[in-house]
DONU-73770 format. One record per residue (C-alpha): z, x, y; residue number from 1. Coordinates in Angstrom, 3 decimals. Each point is the difference from the previous one (the first is absolute). Layout:
<atoms>
Z/X/Y/NUM $
...
</atoms>
This chain:
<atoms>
47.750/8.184/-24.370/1 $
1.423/-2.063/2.538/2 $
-0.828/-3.457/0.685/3 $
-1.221/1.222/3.677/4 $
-2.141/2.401/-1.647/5 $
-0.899/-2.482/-2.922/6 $
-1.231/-2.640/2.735/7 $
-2.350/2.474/2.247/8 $
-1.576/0.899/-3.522/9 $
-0.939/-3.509/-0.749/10 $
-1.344/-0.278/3.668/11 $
-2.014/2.989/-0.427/12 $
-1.534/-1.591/-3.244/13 $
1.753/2.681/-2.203/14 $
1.289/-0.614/-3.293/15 $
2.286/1.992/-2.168/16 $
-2.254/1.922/-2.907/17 $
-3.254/-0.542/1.683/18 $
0.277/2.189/3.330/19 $
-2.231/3.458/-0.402/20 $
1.898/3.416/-0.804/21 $
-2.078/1.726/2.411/22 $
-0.977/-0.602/3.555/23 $
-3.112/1.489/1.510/24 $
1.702/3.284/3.034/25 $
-1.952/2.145/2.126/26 $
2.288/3.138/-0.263/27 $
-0.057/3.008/2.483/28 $
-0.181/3.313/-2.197/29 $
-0.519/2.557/2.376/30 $
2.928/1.906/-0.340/31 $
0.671/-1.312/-3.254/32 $
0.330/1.824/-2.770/33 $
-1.449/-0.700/-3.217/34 $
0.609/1.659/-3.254/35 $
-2.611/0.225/-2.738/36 $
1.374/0.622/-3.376/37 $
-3.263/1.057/-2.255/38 $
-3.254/2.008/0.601/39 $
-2.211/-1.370/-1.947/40 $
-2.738/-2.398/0.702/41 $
2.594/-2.958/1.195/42 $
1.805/2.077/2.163/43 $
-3.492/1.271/1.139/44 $
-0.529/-3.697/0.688/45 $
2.983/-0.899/1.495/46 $
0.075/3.323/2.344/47 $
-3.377/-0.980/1.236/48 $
0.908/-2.997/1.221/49 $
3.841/0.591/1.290/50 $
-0.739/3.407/1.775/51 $
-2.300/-1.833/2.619/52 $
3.562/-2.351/1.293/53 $
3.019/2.580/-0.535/54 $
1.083/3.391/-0.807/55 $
-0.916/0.368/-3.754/56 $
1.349/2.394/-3.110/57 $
-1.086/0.096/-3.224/58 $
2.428/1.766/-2.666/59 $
-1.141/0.880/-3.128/60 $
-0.743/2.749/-2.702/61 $
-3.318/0.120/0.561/62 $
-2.780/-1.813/2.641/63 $
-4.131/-0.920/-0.291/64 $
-2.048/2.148/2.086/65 $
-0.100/-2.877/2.106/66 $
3.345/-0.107/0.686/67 $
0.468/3.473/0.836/68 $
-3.118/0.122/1.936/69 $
1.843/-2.565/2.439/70 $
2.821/2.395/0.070/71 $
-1.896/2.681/0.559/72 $
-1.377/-2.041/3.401/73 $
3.276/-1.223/0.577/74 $
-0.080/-3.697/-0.714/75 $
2.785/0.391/-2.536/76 $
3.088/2.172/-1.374/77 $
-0.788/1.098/-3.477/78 $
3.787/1.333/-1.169/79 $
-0.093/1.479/-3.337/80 $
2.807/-1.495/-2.373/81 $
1.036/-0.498/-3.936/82 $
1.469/-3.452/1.708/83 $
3.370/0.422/-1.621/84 $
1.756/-0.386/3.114/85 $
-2.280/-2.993/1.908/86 $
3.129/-0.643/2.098/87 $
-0.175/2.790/2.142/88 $
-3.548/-1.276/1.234/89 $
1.675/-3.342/0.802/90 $
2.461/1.046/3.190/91 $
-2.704/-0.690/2.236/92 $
-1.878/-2.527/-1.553/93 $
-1.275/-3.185/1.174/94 $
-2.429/-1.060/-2.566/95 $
-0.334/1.266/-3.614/96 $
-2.527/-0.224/-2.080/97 $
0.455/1.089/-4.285/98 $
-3.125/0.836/-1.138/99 $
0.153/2.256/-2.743/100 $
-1.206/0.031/-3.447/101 $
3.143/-1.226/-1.318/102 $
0.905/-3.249/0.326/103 $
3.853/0.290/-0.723/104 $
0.358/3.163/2.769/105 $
-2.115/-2.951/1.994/106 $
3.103/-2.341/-0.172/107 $
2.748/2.592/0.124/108 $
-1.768/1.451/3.365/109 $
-0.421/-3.612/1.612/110 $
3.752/-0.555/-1.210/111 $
1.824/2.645/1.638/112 $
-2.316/-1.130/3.530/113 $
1.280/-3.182/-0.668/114 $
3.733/0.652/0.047/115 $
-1.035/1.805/3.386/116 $
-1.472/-3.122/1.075/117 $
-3.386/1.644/0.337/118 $
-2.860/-2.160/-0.505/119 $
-2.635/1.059/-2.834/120 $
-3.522/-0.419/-0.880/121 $
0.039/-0.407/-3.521/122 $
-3.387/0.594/-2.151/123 $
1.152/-1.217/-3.377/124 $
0.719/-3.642/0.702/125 $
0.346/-2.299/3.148/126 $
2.830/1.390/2.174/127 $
1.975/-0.464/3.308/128 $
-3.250/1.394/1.808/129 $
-3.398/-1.144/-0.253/130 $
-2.776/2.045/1.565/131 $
-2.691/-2.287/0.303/132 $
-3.791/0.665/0.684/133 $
-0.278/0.555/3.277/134 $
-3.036/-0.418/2.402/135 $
0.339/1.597/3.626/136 $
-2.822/-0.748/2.425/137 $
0.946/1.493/3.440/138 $
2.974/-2.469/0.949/139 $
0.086/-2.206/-2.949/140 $
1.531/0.548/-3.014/141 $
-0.120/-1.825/-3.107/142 $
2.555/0.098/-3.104/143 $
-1.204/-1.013/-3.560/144 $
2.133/-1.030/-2.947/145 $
0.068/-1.717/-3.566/146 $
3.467/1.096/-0.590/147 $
-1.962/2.283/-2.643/148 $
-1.443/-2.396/-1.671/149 $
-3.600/-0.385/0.631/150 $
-1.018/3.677/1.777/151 $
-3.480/-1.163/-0.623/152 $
0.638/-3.357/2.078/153 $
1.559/2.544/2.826/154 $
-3.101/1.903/0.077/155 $
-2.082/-2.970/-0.015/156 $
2.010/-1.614/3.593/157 $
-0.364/3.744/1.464/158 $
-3.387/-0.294/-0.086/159 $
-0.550/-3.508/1.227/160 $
2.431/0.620/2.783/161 $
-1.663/3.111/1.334/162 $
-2.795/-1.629/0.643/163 $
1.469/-2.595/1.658/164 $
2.012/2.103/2.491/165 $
-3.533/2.150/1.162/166 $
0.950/-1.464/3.540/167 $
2.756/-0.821/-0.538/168 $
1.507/3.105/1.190/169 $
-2.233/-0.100/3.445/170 $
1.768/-3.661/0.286/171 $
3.366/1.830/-0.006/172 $
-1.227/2.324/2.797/173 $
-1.653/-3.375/1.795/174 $
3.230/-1.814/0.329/175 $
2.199/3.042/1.120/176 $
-2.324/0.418/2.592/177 $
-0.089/-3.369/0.667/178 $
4.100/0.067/0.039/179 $
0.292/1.952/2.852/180 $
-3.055/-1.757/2.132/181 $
1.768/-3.343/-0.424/182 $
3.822/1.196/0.513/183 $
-1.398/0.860/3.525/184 $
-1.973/-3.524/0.782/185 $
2.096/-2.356/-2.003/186 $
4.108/-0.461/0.039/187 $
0.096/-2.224/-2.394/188 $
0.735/1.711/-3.829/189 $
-1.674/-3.362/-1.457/190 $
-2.631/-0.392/2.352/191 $
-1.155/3.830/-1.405/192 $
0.307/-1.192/-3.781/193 $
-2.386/-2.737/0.849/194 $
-2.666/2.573/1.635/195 $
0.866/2.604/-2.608/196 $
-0.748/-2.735/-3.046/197 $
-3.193/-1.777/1.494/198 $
-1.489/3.703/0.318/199 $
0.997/0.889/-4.037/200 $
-1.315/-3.594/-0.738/201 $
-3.113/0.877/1.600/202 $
-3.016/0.464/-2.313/203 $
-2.140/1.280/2.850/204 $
2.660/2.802/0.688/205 $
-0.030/0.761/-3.698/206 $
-3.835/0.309/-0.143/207 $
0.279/2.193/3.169/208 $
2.532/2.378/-1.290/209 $
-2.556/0.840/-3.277/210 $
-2.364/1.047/2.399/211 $
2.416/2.149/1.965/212 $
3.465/-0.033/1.662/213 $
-1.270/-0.060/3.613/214 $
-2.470/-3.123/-0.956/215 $
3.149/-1.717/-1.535/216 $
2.163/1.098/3.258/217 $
-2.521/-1.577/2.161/218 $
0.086/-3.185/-2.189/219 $
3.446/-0.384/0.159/220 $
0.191/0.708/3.605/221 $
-2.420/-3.045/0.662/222 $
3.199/-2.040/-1.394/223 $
2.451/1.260/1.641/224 $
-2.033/-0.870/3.481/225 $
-0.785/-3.103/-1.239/226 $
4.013/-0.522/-0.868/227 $
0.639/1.569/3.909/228 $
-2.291/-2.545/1.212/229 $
1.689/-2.944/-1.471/230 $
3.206/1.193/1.131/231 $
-1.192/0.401/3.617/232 $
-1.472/-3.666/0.197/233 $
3.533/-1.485/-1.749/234 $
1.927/1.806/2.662/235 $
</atoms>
C-alpha cells in the first residue's frame, strides 16, 4: 500500500483488518445472464428470485415441478445436464450460482467461474455474493443481511421495515414531483434541498400521504407556497 493510499485510509476512518469484505451494489441484470447449477428446492429458490432481474438458466439432471413450471411459462431455461462439463455453461456467464446436492461439485463449479472472474452466489457458506432479503415497495428498495448469521434476525428487520416504508414509497413519488416544480421556480440547487427537506420533515405531510397521495400533494404544496412567499418578500 502506498503511503498516499495509507493516509486517505486513515482519513476515511479505515483501518487495516477491520474494513467489511462486502459492500452493499445495486446491480443492473437485465441482460445478464445467470447460471443455476441444481434443480432442486435451492435452485427453485434461487431461480425465483434471480429470474425477476436477469436472464436466468438452471442446469441440472433433474428440476421440481416448480421449476419446470416456470420454464414451461418462460421465466427460466431448464437445460438438461449430467454437469460433467459445467464450463461450457460458463462462456456467457455473469453470475453463477452452485447449488446442487453435492457440496464438493458446489466448489469445483464456483472454482472454474472464479478463474473466469465470474462472480458466484454460493449456498454452502458465505461467498463473494450475498443476496440479501430484499423488500421492493414501488421505488424503494431495501437490502437485508446478517452475513448468514442470524436469518431469523433478517426476517425480523424485513418485517419492521415494511411497515415503516407504507408511505414511504408515495414520499418517493412526492419529491420527484416536487423536483421538477421547484427546478422551474427556484435556481438555486440548495435553496431546493431546503424546500425538499422541510416537506419530508413534515409530520402533517406524512399524516396526509396515509390518507392519500393527492391529500399529501396538497400538503406539501402549502409549503412550497409558503417557501415562494418568503422568497418573494426577501427579494
Amino acid at each position: 500500500m502506498s503511503f498516499a493510499s495509507s493516509r486517505l485510509r486513515d482519513k476515511l476512518g479505515f483501518r487495516i483488518g477491520v474494513v467489511m469484505a462486502h459492500v452493499p451494489l445495486f446491480i443492473d441484470l437485465r441482460d445478464k445472464s445467470i447460471v443455476i447449477f441444481g434443480g432442486g428446492h435451492v435452485g427453485e429458490r434461487k431461480a425465483k428470485v434471480f429470474c425477476a432481474y436477469g436472464l436466468t438458466k438452471v442446469v441440472s439432471t433433474s428440476f421440481t415441478e416448480e421449476l419446470l413450471k416456470m420454464a414451461e411459462n418462460g421465466l427460466i431455461d431448464a437445460i438438461v445436464d449430467d454437469l460433467r462439463d459445467v464450463d461450457k455453461y460458463l462462456a456467457d456467464a455473469f453470475l453463477v450460482v452452485p447449488a446442487t446436492n453435492n457440496r464438493d461439485l458446489n466448489d469445483v463449479i464456483a472454482d472454474h467461474a472464479k478463474t473466469k472472474n465470474i462472480l458466484v452466489n454460493q449456498v454452502d457458506g458465505i461467498g463473494e455474493v450475498i443476496m440479501p432479503s430484499i423488500i421492493t415497495k414501488n421505488d424503494i428498495q431495501v437490502g437485508i443481511s446478517t452475513m448468514g448469521k442470524s436469518p431469523a434476525t433478517a426476517r425480523f428487520l424485513r418485517q419492521r421495515i415494511e411497515s415503516l416504508i407504507e408511505n414511504a414509497a408515495l414520499m418517493v413519488k412526492l419529491q420527484e414531483e416536487l423536483r421538477d416544480i421547484l427546478k422551474r421556480e427556484i435556481d438555486s440547487q440548495v435553496e431546493r434541498r431546503d424546500v425538499l427537506e422541510a416537506i419530508i420533515n413534515n409530520r402533517e405531510v406524512w399524516a396526509a400521504l396515509a390518507r392519500s397521495y393527492e391529500t399529501g400533494r396538497k400538503a406539501a404544496l402549502r409549503i412550497v407556497a409558503r417557501e415562494r412567499t418568503k422568497r418573494q418578500v426577501i427579494t
